[in-house]
C-alpha positions as CSV (number, residue, x, y, z in Angstrom):
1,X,0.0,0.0,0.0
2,X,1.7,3.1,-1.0
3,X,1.8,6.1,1.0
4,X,1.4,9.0,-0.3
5,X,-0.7,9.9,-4.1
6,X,2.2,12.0,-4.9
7,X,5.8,11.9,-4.9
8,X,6.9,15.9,-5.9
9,X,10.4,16.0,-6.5
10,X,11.3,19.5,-6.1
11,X,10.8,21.9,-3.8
12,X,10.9,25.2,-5.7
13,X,8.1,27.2,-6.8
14,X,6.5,24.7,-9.6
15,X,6.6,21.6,-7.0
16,X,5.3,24.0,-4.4
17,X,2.3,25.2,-5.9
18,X,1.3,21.9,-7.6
19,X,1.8,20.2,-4.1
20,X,-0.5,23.0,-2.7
21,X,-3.1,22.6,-5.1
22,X,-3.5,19.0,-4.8
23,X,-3.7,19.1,-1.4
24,X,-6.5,21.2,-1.6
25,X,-8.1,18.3,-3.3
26,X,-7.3,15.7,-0.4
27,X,-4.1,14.4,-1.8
28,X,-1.5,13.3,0.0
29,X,1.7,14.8,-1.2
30,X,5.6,13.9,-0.1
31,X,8.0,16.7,-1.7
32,X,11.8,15.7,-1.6
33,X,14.4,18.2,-2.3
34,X,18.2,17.4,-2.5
35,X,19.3,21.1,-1.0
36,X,18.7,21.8,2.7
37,X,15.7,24.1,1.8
38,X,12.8,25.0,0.1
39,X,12.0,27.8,-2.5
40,X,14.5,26.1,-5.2
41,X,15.8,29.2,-7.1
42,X,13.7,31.7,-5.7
43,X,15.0,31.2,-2.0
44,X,15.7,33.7,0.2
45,X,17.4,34.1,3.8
46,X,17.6,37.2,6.4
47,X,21.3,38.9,6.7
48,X,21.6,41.7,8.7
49,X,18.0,42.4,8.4
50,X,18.1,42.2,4.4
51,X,16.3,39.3,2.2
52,X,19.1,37.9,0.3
53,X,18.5,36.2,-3.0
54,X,20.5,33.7,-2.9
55,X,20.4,32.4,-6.7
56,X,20.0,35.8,-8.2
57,X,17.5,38.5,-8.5
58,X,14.2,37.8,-9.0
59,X,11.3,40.0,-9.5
60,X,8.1,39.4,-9.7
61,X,6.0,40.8,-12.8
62,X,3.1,39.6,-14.6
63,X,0.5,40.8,-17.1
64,X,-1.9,37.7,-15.9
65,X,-4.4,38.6,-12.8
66,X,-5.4,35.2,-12.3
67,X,-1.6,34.8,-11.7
68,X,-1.1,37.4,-9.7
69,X,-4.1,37.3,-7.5
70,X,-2.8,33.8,-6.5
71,X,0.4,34.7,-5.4
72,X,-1.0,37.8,-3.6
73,X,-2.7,35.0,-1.6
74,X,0.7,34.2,-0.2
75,X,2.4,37.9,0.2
76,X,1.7,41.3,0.1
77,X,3.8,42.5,-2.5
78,X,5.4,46.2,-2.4
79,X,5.7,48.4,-5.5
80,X,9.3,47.9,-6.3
81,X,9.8,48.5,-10.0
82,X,13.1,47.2,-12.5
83,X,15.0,49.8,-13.4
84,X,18.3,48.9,-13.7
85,X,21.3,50.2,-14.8
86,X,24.3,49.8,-16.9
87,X,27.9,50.8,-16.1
88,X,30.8,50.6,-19.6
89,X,34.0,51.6,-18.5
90,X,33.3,54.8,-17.1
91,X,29.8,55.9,-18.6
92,X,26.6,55.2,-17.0
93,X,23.2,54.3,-18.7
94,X,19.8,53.6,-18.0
95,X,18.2,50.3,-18.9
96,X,16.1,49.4,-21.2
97,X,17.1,51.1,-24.1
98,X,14.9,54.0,-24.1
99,X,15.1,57.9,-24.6
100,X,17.5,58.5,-21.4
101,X,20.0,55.9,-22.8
102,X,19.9,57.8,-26.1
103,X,20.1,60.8,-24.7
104,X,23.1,59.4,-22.7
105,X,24.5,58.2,-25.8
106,X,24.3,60.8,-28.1
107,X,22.8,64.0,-26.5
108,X,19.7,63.6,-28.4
109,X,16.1,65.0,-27.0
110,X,13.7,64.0,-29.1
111,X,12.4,60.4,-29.9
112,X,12.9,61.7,-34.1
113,X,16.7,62.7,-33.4
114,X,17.1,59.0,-31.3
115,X,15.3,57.2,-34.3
116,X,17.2,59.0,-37.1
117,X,20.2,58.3,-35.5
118,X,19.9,54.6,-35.3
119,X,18.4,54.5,-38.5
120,X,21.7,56.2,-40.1
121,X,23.8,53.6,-38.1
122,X,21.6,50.6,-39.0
123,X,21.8,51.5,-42.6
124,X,25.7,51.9,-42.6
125,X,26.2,48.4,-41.6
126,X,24.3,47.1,-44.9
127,X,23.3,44.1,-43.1
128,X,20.1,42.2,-45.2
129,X,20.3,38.7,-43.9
130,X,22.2,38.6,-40.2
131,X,24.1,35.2,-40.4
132,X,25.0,35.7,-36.3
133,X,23.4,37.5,-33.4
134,X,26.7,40.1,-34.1
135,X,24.7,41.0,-36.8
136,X,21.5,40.4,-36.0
137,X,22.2,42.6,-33.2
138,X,23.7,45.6,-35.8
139,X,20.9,45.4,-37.3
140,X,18.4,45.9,-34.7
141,X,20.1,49.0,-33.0
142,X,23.2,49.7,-34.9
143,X,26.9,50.4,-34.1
144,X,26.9,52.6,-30.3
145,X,24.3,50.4,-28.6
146,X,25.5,47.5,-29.7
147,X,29.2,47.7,-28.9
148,X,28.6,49.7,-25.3
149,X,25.2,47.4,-24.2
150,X,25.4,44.0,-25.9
151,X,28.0,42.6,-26.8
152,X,30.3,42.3,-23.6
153,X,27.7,41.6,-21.5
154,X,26.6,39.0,-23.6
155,X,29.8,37.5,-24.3
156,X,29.8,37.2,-20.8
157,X,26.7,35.5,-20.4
158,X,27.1,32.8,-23.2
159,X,30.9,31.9,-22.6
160,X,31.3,32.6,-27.0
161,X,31.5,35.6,-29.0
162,X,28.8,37.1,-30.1
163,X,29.6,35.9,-34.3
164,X,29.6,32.5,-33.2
165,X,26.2,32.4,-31.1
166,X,23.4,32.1,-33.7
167,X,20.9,35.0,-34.7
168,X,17.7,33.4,-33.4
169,X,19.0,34.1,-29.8
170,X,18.4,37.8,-30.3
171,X,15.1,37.7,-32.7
172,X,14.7,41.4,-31.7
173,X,15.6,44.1,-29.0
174,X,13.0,46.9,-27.9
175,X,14.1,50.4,-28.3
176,X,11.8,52.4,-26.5
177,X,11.5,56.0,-27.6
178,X,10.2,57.4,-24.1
179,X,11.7,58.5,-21.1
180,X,11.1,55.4,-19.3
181,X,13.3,53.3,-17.3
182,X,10.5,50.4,-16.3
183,X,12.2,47.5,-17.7
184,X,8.8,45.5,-17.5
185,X,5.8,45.9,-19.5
186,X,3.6,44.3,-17.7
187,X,0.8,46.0,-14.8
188,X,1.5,43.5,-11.9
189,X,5.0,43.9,-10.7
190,X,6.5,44.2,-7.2
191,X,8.9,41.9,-4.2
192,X,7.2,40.1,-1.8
193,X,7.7,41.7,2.0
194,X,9.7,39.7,3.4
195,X,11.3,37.5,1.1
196,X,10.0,34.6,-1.7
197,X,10.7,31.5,1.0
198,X,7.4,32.9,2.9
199,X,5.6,32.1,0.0
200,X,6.7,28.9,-0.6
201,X,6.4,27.7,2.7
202,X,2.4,28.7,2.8
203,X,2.1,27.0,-0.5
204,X,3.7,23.9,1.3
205,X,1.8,24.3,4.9
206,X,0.1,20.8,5.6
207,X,2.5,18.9,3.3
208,X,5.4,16.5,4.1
209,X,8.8,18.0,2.6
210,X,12.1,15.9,3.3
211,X,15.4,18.2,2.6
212,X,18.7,16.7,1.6
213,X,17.3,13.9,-0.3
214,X,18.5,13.4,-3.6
215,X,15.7,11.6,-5.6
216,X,18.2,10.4,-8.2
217,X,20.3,8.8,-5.6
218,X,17.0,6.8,-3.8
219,X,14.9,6.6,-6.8
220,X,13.9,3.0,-5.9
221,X,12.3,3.7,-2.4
222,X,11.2,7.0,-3.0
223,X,9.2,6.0,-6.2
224,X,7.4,3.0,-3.9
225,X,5.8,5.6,-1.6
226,X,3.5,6.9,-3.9
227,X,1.2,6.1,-7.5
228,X,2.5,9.2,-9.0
229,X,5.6,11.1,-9.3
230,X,5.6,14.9,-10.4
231,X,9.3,15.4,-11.8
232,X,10.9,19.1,-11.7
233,X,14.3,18.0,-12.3
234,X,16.5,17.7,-15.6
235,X,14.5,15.2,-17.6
236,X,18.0,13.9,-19.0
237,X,19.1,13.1,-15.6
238,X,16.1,11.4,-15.0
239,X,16.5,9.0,-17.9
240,X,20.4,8.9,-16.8
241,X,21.5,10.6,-19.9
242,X,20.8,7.9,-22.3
243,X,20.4,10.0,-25.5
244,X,23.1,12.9,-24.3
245,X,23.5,15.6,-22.6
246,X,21.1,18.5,-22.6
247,X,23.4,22.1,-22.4
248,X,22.2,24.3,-19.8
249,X,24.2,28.2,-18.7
250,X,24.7,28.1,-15.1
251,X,25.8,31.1,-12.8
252,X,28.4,31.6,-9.8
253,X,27.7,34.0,-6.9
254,X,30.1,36.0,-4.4
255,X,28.2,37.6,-1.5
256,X,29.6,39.6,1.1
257,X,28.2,42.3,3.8
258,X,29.2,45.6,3.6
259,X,29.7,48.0,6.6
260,X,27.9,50.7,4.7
261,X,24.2,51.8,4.1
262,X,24.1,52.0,0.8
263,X,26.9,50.5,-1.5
264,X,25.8,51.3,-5.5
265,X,22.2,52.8,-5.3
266,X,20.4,51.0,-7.6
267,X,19.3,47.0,-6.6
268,X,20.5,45.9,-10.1
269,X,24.1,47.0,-11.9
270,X,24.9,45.2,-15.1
271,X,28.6,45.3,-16.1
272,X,28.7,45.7,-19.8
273,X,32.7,46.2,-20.5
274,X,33.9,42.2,-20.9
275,X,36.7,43.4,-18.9
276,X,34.6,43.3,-16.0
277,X,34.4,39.5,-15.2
278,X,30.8,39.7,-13.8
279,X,27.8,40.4,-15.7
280,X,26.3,42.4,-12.6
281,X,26.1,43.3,-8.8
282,X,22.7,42.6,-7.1
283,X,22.4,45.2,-3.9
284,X,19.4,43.3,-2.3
285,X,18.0,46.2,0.4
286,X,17.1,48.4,-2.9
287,X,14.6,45.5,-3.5
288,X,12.8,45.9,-0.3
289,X,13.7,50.1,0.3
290,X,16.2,49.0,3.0
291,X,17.5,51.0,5.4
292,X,19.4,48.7,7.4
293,X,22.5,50.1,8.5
294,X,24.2,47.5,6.2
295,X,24.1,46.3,3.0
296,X,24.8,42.9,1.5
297,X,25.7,42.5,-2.6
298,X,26.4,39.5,-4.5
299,X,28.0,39.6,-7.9
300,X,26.6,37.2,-10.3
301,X,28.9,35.2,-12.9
302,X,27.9,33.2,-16.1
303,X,29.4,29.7,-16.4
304,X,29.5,26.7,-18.6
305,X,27.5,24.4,-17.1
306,X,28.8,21.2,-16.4
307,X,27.8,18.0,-13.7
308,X,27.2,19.1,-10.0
309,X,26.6,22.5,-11.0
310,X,23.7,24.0,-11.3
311,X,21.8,24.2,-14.5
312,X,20.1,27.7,-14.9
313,X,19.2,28.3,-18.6
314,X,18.5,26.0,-21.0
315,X,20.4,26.4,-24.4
316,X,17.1,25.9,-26.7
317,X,19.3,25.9,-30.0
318,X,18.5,23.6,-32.9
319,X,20.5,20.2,-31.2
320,X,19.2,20.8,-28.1
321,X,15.4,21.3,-28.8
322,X,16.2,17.9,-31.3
323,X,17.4,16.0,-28.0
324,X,15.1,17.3,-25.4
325,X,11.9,15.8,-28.1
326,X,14.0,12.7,-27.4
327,X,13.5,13.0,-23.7
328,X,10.1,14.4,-24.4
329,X,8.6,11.6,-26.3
330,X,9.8,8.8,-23.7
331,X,8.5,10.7,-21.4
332,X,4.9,10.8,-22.8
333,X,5.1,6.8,-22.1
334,X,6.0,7.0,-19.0
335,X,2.6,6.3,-16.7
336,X,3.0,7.5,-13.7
337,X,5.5,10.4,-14.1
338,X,5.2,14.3,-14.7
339,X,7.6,16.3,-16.2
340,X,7.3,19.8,-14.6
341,X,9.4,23.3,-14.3
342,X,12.4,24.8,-16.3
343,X,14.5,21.9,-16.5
344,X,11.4,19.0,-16.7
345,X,10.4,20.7,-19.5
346,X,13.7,22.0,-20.6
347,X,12.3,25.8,-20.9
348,X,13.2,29.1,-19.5
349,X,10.0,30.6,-17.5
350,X,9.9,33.8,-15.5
351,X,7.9,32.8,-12.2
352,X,4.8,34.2,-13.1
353,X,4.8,31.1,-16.1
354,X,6.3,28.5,-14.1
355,X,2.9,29.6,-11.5
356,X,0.5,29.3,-14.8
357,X,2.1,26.0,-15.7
358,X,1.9,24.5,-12.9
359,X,-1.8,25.4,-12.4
360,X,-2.5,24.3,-15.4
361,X,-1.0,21.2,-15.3
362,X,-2.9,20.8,-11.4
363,X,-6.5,21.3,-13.3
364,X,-5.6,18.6,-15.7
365,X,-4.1,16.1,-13.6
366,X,-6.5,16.6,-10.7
367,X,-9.6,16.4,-13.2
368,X,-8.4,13.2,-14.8
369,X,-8.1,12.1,-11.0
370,X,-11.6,12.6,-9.8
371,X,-12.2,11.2,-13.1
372,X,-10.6,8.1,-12.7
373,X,-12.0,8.0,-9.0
């Protein structure tokens, strides 16, 4: 007789909300999650009065209300907008690309003299059919924001240069022609008070969650205590890599505490100038308006990922999206396991999908129970 109905392996915020959901419904749930905590990638932990993301910024936006009104079940969420900026060499500009960063650029005013001047440097490059995302990039906002913006921060980020990573990666860049430095769109956007681990642990109240337990390592007994098993792990680890190895980015963190209130100004700095080995500093009391008499940063590194680190962003090029339909289509026999989150389903999702996703996939699943019941 087995246990539990569910086996969630996982922790993090797709695991966490699926697990929540279903017991909701009267299922018994067991989450396992090989790190000492919950929250996966969204976790965060108190220094010095400061919530500290501990695997990068993350900020909540959304342009779904169902989506947001679920999470606001969870939080109260302040009114902390992205505005980050961007430091090359010794010049400062305003992210996204919009009339402040042009004006930066070039002393231009008007959204005409930004457009005309882009348009004169787009058309020098006499670039028709962008072979590499160098060009594709040249093409989409010419020669100054390119070289200053782009391409040494994304040379950092991908570990290549920027003429040997392929167009599709940048299929366009949004040049905004007013004075606005909201990098998000969308009309639900804000940092939960007091940290994204509060959340996950009211998603997870009422459910049994075992920490340091490495699924992969116990798959035998784990796998007996329940019918099903909701999977938020690399699917190619799961199938011990039988048809190859999916490529993920990873990142690297170095966080210190600072004896000072207030160490950059601005929660995010990217670092455009390759010379700068990190892509940006994270100052996490800007997030929350700290004013804590101390301030903790992290810089944040790109890496090639390899084993025992941690995948962060799936590579979906061409031979990667061909392997990961391998993976894919075993999957869809398997009958008794779900394939959930970023590296189940071998797809970069801000949190505001990886919520709608695994919503979704509770309505199906937990239909086709009561169903089957």
């Amino acid at each position: 007789m087995k246990k539990y109905d569910y086996l969630i392996v996982g922790a993090g915020l797709f695991g966490a909300v699926f697990a929540h959901e279903a017991a909701k419904k009267g299922k018994t749930c067991l989450v396992v999650d090989k790190r000492s905590h919950i929250g996966g990638n969204i976790y965060t932990e108190e220094v010095e009065g400061i919530q500290v993301h501990r695997y990068g910024a993350h900020i909540f936006h959304t342009s779904n209300k169902k989506v947001w009104d679920y999470v606001n079940q969870f939080a109260e969420f302040n009114h902390f907008v992205n505005s980050p900026i961007a430091i090359y060499k010794d010049e400062l500009y305003n992210l996204p690309f919009n009339m402040n960063t042009f004006h930066q650029l070039w002393g231009v005013r008007t959204p005409a003299e930004a457009q005309a001047k882009i348009r004169e440097q787009i058309t020098r490059m006499h670039i028709t059919h962008p072979k590499n995302l160098e060009e594709q990039a040249l093409a989409l906002v010419g020669q100054d924001v390119y070289e200053k913006l782009i391409e040494g921060y994304t040379r950092k980020q991908w570990g290549r240069e920027c003429r040997d990573l392929p167009s599709f990666i940048i299929k366009r860049l949004p040049l905004r022609y007013t004075y606005d430095n909201n990098y998000f769109k969308d009309p639900y956007q804000g940092i939960p008070k007091g940290g994204y681990t509060n959340i996950v642990r009211k998603l997870l109240e009422g459910v049994q969650v075992v920490l340091n337990t490495d699924f992969l390592e116990n798959r035998e007994a784990l796998s007996a205590q329940a019918d099903r098993i909701l999977f938020t792990g690399m699917i190619d680890a799961y199938y011990d890599f039988c048809y190859g190895e999916l490529q993920y980015r990873s990142l690297r963190f170095e966080t210190e505490t600072l004896d000072m209130e207030n160490y950059q100004g601005n929660a995010v700095v990217n670092y455009t100038d390759y010379e700068v080995p990190y892509t940006r500093v994270i100052e996490h009391k800007h997030f929350e308006f700290g004013i804590q008499p101390k301030t903790v940063i992290t810089r944040e590194y790109s890496a090639e990922w390899k084993p025992g680190a941690e995948p962060y962003y799936p590579i979906n090029d061409q031979k990667n999206d061909e392997l990961f339909a391998k993976y894919e289509k075993r999957a869809l026999e398997e009958p008794n396991v779900i394939f959930g989150g970023r590296l189940g389903m071998y797809r970069y999702m801000d949190m505001d999908k990886v919520i709608e996703e695994a919503l979704n996939l509770a309505e199906t699943e937990l239909s086709y129970e009561s169903c089957e019941e």
